[in-house]
N, C-alpha and C positions, 0 to 999 in steps of 0.2 A: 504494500500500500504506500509507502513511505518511498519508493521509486515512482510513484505517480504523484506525486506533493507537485506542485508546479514550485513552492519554494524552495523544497530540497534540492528540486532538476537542475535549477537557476546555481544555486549555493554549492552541488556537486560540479557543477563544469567550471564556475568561477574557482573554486578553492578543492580540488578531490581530497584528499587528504582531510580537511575537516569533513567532509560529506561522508568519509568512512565510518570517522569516528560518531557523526551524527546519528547512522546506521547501527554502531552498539548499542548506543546510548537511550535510543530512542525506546520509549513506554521505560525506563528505571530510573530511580530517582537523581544517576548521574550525569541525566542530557540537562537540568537543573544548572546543573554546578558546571557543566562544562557549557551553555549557554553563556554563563556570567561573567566564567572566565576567556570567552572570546570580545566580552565585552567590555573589561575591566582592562587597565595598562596594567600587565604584569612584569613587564620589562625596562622599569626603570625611567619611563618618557621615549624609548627607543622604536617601540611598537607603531608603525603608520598608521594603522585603523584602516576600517574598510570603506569602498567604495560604496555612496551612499542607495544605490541600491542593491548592495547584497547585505547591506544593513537593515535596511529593511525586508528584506527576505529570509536576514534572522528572526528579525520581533516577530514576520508572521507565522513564522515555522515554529516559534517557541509559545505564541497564543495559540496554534491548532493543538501541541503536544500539551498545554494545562487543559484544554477544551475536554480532549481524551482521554488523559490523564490526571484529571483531578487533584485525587488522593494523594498524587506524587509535588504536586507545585510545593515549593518553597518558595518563605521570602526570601528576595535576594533585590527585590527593588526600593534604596534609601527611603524614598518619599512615599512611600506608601506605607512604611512603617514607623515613619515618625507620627508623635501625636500633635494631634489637633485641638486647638482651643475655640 
């Protein structure tokens, strides 16, 4: 099912290697943690970022996978877990 995602098709030909890893990841609770961590600078300011539409072909690949997966979402987004007054 996840080779028919039009986001993943997108995000595998751009990046294969993370599309791999996508394909582990995907329905456990470590496509979570490895979403975050594509999205987070872990490299010290070194890391370019992505091209702004395979950026968005992650947010939409990581709202289908809480859609399906529920159970498995963590927070991992700052502002939605800070509190509100």
């Amino acid at each position: 099912m996840l080779d028919e995602n039009p986001h993943f098709v997108f995000i595998n030909q751009a990046f294969p290697h993370i599309g791999k890893k996508l394909q582990t990841f995907w329905g456990y609770p470590e496509f979570a943690l490895y979403m975050s961590s594509l999205l987070q600078d872990t490299r010290n300011g070194s890391r370019k970022g992505f091209p702004f539409d395979v950026l968005m072909a992650l947010n939409g690949l990581s709202e289908e996978h809480e859609k399906e997966f529920p159970q498995l979402t963590t927070q991992t987004d700052t502002w939605s877990s800070s509190k509100r007054f």
